[in-house]
C-alpha positions in Angstrom: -6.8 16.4 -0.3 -3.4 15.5 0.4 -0.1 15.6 -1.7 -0.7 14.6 -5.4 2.1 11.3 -4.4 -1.4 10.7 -2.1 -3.4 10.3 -5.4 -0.5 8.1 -7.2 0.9 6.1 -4.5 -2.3 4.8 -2.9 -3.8 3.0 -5.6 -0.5 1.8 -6.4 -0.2 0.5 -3.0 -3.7 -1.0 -2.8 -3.6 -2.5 -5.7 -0.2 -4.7 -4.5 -2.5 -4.9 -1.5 -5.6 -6.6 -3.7 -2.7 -8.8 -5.6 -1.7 -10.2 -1.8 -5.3 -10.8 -0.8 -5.8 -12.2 -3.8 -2.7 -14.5 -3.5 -1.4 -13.5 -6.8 1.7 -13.1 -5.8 4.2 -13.1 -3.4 5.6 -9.7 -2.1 8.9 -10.3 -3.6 7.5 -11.5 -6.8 4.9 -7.9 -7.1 8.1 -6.1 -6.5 10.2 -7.6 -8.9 7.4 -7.2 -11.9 7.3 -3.5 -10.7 11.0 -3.1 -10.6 11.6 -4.9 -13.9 9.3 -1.9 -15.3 11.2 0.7 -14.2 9.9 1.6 -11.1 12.9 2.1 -8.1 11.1 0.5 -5.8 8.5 -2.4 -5.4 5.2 -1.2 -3.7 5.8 -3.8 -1.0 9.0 -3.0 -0.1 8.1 0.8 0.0 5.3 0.1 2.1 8.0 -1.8 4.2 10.1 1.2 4.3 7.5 3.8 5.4 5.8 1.7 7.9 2.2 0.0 7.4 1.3 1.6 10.7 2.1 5.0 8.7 1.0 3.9 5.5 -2.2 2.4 6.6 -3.0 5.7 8.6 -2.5 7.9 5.7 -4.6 5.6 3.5 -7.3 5.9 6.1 -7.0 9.8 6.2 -7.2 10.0 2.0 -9.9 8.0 2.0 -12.1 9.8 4.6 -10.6 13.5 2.9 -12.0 12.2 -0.5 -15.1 11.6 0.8 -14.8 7.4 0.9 -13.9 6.6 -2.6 -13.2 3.0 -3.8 -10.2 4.1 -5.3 -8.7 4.9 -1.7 -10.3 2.5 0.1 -8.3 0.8 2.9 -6.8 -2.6 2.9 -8.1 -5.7 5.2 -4.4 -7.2 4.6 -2.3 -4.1 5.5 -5.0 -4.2 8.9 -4.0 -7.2 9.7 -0.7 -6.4 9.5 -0.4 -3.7 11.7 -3.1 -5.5 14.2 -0.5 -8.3 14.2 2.2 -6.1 15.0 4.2 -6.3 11.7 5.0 -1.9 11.2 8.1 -2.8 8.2 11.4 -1.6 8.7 10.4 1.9 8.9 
């Protein structure tokens, strides 16, 4: 279900997710490790970019299309964030 970025981009997401519950890391600091590895983008500051309201909604939608799996599972911190108001740049 969903685009095949859907079966990349959410576990990279959650996982920056599980790093911030965590406290791991700061946002800026996840992004810079991920940046510093190639990637174009930091999988906060993406999330930033798209919205959480967005990102979170399409997290809950793969989830639910691939029938609840762990792998997919939403985050508590990217709730709270769009229960607090905080949607990123967008």
């Amino acid at each position: 279900p969903g685009f095949i970025v859907n079966r990349i981009a959410r576990p990279y997401y959650a996982e920056a997710l599980l790093l911030l519950q965590d406290r791991v890391a700061k946002p800026e600091v996840i992004d810079a490790c991920l940046r510093a590895a190639g990637f174009r983008m930091g999988p906060c500051e993406l999330m930033d970019l798209i919205g959480h309201d967005t990102n979170f909604a399409v997290t809950n939608s793969v989830f639910a299309a691939n029938f609840f799996d762990r792998r997919f599972t939403p985050s508590l911190v990217q709730q709270e964030l769009v229960d607090a108001g905080f949607l990123g740049r967008k």
